[in-house]
N, C-alpha and C positions, 0 to 999 in steps of 0.2 A: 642468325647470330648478329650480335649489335656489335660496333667497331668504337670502341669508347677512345681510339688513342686521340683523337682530335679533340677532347672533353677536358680541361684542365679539372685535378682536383677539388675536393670540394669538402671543407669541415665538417665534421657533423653537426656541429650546432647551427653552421650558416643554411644546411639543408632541413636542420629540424625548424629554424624559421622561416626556409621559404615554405615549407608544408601549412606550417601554422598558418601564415598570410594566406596563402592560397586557401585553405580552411574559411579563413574569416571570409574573402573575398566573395568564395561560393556560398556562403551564410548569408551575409548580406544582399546576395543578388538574389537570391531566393527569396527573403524576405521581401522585397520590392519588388519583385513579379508577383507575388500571393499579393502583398498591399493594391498594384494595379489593377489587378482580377478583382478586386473586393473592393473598390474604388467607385463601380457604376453600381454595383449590387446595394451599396452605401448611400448615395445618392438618391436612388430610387427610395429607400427606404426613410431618408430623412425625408423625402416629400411629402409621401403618404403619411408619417409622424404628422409634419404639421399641418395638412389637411384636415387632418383627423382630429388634430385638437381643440377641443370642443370650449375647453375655457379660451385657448386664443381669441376661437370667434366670437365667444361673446363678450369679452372685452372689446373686440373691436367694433362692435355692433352698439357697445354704449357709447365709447369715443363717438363712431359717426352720428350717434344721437344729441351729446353732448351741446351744447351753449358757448363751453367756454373755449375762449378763443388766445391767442396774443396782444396785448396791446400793439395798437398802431405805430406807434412812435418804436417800438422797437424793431419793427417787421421793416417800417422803412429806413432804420440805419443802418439793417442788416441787409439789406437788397431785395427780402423776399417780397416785400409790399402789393407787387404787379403781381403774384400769384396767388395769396392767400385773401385778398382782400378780392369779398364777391357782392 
């Protein structure tokens, strides 16, 4: 038997809104355990997306083929000059 005399009263509405809170609160953390669980599954799977995508690589297979370059004059205002200039 439970001994409520140490309990002060409690409205109903102020306990139909801790329920509600409490509701939301456990919604919420479930939600973001499921999000965390499907977070590496996610990852994994954008990998293999862009491995896999065949127009990426060959856009970048024409890039690295490509001629065109920066001008000079901008590369060295911009600091990258010591990298990109071979």
């Amino acid at each position: 038997m439970n001994d409520y005399s140490n309990e002060p009263l409690v409205a109903r509405e102020v306990s139909i809104r801790r329920y509600q809170e409490q509701k939301l609160r456990n919604t919420q953390r479930n939600e973001m355990n499921s999000r965390k669980v499907e977070r590496d599954a996610n990852a994994y799977r954008q990998t293999t997306n862009a491995f896999n995508d065949h127009a990426m690589k060959d856009a970048l297979q024409e890039v690295r083929q490509s001629d065109v370059t920066l001008p000079d004059d901008l590369t060295r205002l911009h600091g990258t000059f010591i990298y990109t200039n071979k």
